[in-house]
MARNU-660043 format. One record per residue (C-alpha): x negated, z negated, y negated. Coordinates in steps of 0.1 Angstrom, whole numbers. Layout:
<r <X Z Y>>
...
END
This chain:
<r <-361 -55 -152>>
<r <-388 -34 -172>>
<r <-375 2 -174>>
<r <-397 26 -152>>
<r <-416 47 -172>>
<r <-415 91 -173>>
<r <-453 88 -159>>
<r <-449 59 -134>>
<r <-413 74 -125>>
<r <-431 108 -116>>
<r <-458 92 -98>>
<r <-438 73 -71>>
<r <-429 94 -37>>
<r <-397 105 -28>>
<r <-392 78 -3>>
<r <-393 52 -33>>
<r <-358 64 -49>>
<r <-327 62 -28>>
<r <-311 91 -37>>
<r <-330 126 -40>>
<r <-303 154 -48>>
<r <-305 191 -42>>
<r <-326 201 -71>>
<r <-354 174 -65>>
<r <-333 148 -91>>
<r <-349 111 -78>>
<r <-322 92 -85>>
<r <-318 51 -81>>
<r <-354 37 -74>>
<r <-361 13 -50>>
<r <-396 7 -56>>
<r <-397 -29 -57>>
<r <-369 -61 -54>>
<r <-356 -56 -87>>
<r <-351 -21 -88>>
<r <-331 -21 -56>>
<r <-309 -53 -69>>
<r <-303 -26 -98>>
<r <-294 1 -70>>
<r <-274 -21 -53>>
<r <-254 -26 -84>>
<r <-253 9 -98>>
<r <-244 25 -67>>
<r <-207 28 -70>>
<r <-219 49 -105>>
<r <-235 79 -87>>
<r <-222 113 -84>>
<r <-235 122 -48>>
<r <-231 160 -43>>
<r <-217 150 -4>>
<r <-202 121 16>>
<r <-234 128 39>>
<r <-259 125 9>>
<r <-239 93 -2>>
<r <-244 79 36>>
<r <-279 84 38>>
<r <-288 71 3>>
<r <-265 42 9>>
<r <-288 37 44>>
<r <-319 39 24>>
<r <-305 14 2>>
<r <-298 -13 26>>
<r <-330 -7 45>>
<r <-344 -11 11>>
<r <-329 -45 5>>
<r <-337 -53 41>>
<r <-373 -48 31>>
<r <-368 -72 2>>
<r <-353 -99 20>>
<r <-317 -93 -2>>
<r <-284 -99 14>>
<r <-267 -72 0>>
<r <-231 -88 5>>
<r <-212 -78 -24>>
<r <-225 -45 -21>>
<r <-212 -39 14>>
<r <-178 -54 11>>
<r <-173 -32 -19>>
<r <-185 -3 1>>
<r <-156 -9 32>>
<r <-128 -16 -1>>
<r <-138 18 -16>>
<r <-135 33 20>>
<r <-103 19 29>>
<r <-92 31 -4>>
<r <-102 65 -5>>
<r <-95 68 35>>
<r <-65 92 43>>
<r <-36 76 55>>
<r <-31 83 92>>
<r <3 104 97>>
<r <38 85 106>>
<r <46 82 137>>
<r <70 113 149>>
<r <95 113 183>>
<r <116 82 188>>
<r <106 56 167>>
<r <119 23 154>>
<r <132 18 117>>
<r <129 -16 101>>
<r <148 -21 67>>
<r <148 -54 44>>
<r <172 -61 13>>
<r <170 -96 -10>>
<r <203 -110 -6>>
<r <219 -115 -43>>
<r <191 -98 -59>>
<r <217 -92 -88>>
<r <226 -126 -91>>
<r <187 -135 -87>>
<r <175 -116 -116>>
<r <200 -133 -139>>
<r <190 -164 -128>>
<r <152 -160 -132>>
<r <146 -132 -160>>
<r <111 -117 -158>>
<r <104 -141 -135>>
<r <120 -122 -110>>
<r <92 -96 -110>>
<r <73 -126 -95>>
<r <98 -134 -69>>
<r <101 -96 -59>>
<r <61 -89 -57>>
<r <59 -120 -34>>
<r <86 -111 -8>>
<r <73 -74 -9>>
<r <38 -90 -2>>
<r <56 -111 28>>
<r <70 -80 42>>
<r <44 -58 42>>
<r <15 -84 59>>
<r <40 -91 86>>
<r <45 -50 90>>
<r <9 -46 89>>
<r <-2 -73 114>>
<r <27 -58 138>>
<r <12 -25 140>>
<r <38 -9 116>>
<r <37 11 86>>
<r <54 8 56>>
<r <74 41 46>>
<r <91 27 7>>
<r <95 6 -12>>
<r <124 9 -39>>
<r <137 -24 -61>>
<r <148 -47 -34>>
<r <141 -31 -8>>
<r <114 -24 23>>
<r <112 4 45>>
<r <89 6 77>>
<r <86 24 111>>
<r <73 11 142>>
<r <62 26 168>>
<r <79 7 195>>
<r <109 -13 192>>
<r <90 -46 205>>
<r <70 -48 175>>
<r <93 -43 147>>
<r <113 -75 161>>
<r <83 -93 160>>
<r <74 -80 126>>
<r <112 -91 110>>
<r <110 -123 129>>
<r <78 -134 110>>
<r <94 -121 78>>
<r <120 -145 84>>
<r <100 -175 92>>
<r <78 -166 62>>
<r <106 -170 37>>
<r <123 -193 55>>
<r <94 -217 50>>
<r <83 -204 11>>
<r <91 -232 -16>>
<r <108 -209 -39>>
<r <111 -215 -81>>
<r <139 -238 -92>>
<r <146 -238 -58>>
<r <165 -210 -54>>
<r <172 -202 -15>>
<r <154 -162 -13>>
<r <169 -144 18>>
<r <166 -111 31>>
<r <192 -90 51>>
<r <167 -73 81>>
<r <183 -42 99>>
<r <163 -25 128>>
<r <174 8 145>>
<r <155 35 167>>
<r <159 69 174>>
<r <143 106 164>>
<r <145 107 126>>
<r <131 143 112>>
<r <97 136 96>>
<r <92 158 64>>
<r <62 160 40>>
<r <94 138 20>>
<r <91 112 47>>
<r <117 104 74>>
<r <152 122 73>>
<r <182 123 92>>
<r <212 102 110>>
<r <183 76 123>>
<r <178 69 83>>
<r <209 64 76>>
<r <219 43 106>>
<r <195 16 99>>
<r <203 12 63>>
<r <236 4 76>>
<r <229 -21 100>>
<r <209 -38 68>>
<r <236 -38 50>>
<r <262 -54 77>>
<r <235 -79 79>>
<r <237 -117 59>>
<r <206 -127 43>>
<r <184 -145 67>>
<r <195 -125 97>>
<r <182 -100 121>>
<r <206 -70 129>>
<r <195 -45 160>>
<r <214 -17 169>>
<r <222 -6 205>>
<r <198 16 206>>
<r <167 -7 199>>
<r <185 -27 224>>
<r <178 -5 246>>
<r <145 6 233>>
<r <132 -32 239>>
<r <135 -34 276>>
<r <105 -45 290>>
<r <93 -46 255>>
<r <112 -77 239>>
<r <93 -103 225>>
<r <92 -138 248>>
<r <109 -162 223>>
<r <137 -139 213>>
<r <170 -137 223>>
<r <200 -116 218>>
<r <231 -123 206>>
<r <261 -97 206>>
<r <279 -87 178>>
<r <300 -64 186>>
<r <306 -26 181>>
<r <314 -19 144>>
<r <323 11 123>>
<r <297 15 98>>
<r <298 36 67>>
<r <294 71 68>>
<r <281 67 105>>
<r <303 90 131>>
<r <302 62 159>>
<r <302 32 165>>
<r <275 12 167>>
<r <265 -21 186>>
<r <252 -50 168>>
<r <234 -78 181>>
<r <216 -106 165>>
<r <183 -118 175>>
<r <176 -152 177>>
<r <146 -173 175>>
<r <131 -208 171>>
<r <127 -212 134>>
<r <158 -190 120>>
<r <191 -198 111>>
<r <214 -186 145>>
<r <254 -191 129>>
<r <266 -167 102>>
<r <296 -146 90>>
<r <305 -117 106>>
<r <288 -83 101>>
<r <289 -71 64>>
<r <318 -40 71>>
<r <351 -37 58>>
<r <357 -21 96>>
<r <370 -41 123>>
<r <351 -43 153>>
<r <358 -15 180>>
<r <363 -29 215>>
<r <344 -9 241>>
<r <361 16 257>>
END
């Protein structure tokens, strides 16, 4: 594309540059089809002075290409990526809520096993569990070593979301065919939501029903028991556990396991040193 000249360049109008700041600065021509292929591409490089300037040349732009006859494809989709990215997040959810927590089952033992291939195994799980949070409605709070942490805003959705994960891993050809499970623990209740994220006994509840779960299962507490009437996915079923004393937790708590087609239904008891406590 020949380079538009000082004299040419002053002698085109306004309308035939996208961008026209402030000061009268013509920025990115779109005289012609090649200059606009060039606009299209330098776009992104533009220091627009607001998000409205950068709307309307963007508008001119595509009208531009319109004009032309260009499909401006790449451009667009590169437009909605830099929104999404630069988008604020919207803010958590706050009131009673439902926790969702995930753990790799002998992650220790996996590491050993697979050196820096592990780093693989880890960024594919993560990427498991967060499409299956994602396509649930959920949002993911942290995510630290082996583990996932999201919040839901109903209790129905988070099942659904750790029942995929499940499936999804369940059906994943792992390397040297190691057999990758997670431990998924799901409890609801009125955590405290601080600019540090969630705090409270809610927190800490649901990192204990992980932990009392066995890798491949899905552990609810009473309370999402509750939370899920009316709300419970079709296909799933519950199975009680028990009321256990878990770690650090004042109470006990009621465990059930839910079951559905395409995951494992028989395992060990609950991960707790605690024997189960009979209702009263």
């Amino acid at each position: 594309m020949p380079p538009l000249s000082a004299r040419k360049r002053a002698g085109l109008p306004k309308s035939a540059f996208a961008y026209v700041d402030a000061e009268g600065r013509r920025r990115l021509p779109i005289n012609d089809e090649a200059h606009v292929r060039n606009a299209l591409a330098r776009f992104n490089q533009v220091a627009f002075e607001t998000d409205a300037a950068r709307q309307r040349a963007r508008n001119r732009l595509l009208n531009a290409a319109k004009k032309h006859g260009i499909l401006p494809i790449g451009f667009i989709t590169g437009q909605l990526q830099s929104e999404r990215k630069n988008a604020p997040a919207a803010p958590l959810p706050k009131g009673f809520v439902t926790l969702l927590m995930t753990d790799i089952e002998n992650s220790t033992r996996l590491l050993h096993r697979l050196g820096r291939r592990y780093r693989d195994l880890l960024k594919n799980v993560r990427g498991i569990v967060r499409a299956a949070v994602l396509r649930a409605g959920g949002r993911e709070i942290d995510v630290r070593a082996d583990e996932c942490f999201a919040v839901f805003k109903g209790a129905g959705t988070a099942v659904e979301a750790a029942v995929a994960i499940q499936r999804a891993l369940g059906e994943r050809a792992w390397p040297d065919d190691l057999n990758v499970r997670v431990r998924a623990g799901i409890h609801s209740g009125r955590p405290t939501l601080t600019d540090l994220g969630y705090i409270g006994l809610t927190v800490h509840t649901v990192a204990r029903v992980c932990a009392a779960a066995r890798g491949g299962q899905i552990v609810i507490s009473g309370d999402t028991k509750a939370a899920l009437k009316g709300s419970a996915p079709t296909s799933v079923r519950l199975k009680s556990l028990g009321r256990y004393r878990l770690p650090g937790i004042p109470k006990a708590v009621a465990l059930f396991q839910i079951e559905a087609s395409g995951l494992p239904s028989r395992f060990p008891p609950p991960r707790t040193r605690a024997a189960p406590q009979l209702d009263p």
